[in-house]
N, CA, C and O atoms as a DFTB+ gen file, in Angstrom:
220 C
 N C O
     1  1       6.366      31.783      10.508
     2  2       5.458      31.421       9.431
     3  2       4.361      30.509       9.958
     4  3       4.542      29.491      10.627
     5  1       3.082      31.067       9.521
     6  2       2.208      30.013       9.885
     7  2       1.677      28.336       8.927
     8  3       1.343      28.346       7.742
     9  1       1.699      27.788       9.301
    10  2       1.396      26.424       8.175
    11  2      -0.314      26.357       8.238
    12  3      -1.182      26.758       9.014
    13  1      -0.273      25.702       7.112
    14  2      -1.286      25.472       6.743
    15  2      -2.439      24.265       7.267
    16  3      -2.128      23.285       6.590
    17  1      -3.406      23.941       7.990
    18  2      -3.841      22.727       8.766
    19  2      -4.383      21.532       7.606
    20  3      -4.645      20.447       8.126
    21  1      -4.568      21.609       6.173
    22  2      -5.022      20.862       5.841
    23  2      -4.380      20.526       4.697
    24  3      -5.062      19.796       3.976
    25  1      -3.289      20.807       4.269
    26  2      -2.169      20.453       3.506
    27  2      -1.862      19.561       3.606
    28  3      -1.821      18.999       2.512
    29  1      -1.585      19.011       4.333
    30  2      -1.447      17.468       4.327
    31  2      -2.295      16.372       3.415
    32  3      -2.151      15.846       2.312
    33  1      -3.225      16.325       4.459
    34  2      -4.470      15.338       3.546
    35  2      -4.413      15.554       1.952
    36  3      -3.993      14.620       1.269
    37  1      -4.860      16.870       1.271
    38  2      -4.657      17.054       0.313
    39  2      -3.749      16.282      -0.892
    40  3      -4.125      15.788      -1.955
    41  1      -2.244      16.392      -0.221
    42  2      -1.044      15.987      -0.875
    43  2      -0.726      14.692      -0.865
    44  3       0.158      14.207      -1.571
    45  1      -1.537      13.968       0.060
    46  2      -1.538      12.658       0.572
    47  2      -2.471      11.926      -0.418
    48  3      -2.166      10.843      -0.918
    49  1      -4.096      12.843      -0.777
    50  2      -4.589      12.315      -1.390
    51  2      -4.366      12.354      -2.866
    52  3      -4.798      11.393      -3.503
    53  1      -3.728      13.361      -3.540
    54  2      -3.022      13.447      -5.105
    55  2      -2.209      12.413      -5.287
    56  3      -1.849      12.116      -6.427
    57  1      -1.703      11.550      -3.945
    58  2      -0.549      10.857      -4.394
    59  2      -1.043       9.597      -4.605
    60  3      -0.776       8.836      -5.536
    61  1      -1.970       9.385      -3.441
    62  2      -3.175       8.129      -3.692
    63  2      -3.819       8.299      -4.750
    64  3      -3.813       7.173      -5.246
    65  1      -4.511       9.127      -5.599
    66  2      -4.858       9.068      -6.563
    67  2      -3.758       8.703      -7.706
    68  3      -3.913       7.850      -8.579
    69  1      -2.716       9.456      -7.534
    70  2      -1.751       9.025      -8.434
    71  2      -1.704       7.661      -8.655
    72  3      -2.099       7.163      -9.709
    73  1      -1.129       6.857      -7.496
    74  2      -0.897       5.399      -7.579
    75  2      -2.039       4.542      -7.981
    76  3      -1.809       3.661      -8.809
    77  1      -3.144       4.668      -7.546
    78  2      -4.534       3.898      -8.053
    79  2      -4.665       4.176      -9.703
    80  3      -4.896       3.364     -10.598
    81  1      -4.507       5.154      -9.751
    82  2      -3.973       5.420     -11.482
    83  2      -2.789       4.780     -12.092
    84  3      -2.917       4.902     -13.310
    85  1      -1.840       4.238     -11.846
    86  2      -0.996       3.587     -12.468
    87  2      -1.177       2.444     -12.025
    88  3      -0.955       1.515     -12.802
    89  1      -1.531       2.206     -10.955
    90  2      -1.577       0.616     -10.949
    91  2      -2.028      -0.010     -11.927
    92  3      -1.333      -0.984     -12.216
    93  1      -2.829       0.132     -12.503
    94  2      -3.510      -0.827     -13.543
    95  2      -2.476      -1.268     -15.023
    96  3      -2.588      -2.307     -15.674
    97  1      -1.541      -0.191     -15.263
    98  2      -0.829      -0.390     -16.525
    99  2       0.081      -0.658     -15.696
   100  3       1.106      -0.279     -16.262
   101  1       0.520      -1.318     -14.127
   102  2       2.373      -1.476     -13.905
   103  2       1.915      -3.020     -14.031
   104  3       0.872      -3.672     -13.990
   105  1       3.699      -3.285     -14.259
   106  2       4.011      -4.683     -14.882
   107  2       3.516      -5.356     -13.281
   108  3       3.606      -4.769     -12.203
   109  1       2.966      -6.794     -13.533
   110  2       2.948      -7.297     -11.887
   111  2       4.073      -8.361     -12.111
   112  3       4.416      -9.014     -13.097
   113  1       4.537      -8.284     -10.761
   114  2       5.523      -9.569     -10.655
   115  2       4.893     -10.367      -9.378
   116  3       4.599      -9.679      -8.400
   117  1       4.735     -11.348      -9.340
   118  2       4.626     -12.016      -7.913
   119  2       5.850     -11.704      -6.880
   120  3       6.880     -11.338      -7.446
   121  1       5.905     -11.784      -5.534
   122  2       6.590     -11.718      -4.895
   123  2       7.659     -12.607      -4.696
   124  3       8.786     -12.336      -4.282
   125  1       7.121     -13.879      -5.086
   126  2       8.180     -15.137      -5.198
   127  2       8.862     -15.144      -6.432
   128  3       9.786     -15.936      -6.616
   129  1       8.504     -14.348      -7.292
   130  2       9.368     -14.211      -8.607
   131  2      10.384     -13.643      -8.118
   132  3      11.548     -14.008      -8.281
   133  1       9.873     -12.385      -7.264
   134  2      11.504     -11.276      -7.117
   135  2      12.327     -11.795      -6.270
   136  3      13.481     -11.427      -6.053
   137  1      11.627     -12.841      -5.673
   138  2      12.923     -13.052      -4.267
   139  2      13.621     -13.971      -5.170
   140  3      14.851     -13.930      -5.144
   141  1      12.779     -15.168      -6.327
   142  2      13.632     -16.363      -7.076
   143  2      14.841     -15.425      -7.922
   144  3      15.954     -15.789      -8.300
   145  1      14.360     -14.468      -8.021
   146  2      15.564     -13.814      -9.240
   147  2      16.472     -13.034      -8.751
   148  3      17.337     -12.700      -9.561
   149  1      16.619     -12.422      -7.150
   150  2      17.362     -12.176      -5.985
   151  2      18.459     -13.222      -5.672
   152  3      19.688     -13.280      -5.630
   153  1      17.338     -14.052      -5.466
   154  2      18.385     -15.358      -5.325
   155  2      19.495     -16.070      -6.249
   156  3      20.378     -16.850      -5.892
   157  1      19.238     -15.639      -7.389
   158  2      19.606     -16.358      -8.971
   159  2      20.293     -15.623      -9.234
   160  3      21.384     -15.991      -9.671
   161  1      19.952     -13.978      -9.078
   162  2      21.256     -13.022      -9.575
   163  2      22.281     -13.292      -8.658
   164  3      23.300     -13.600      -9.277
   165  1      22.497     -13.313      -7.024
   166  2      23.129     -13.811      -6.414
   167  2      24.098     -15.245      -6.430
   168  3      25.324     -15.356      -6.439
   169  1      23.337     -15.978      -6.431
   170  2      24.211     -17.327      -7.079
   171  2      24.916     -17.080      -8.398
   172  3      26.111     -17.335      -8.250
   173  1      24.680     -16.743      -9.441
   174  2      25.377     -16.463     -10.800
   175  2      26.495     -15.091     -10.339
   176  3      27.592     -14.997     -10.890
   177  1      26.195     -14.429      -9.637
   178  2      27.483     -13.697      -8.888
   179  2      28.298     -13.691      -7.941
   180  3      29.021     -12.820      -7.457
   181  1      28.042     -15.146      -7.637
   182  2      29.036     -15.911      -6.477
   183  2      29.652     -16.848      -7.374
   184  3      30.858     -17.077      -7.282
   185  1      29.040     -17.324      -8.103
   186  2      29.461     -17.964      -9.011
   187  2      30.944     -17.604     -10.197
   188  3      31.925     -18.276     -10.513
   189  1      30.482     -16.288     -10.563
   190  2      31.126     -16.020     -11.393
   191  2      32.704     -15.166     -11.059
   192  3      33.565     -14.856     -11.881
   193  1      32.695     -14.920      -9.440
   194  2      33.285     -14.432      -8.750
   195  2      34.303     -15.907      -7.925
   196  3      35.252     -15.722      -7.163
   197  1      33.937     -16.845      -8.215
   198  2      34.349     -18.199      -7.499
   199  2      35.624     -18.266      -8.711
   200  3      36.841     -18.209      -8.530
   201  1      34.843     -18.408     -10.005
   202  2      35.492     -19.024     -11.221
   203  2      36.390     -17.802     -11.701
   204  3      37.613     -17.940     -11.699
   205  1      36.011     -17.023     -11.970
   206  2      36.284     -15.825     -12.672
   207  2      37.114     -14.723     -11.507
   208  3      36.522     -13.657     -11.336
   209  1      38.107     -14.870     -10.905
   210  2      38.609     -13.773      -9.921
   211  2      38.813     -12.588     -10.671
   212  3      39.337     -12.623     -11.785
   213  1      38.376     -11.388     -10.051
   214  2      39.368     -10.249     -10.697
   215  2      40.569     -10.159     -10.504
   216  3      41.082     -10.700      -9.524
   217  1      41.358      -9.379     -11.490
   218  2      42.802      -9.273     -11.372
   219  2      43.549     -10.411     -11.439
   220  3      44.775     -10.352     -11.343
């Protein structure tokens, strides 16, 4: 089968268009939000795993 040489770019660029299109309505989070709430879900599940054993 032969492929196609410019298929690529194409599919590359629908997807870039895609995303430049939603960006504007996605929720933003800062980056230090997600790592603080990484961190927080973590502690409250060490936590609750300290106090609370299963079984």
């Amino acid at each position: 089968m032969a492929k196609k040489k410019g298929e690529g770019f194409q599919s590359a660029a629908g997807l870039i268009r895609y995303f430049d299109a939603e960006d504007e309505k996605a929720l933003k989070l800062s980056p230090w939000l997600v790592i603080a709430l990484i961190i927080a879900t973590v502690v409250i599940l060490e936590y609750l795993t300290m106090f609370y054993p299963a079984g």
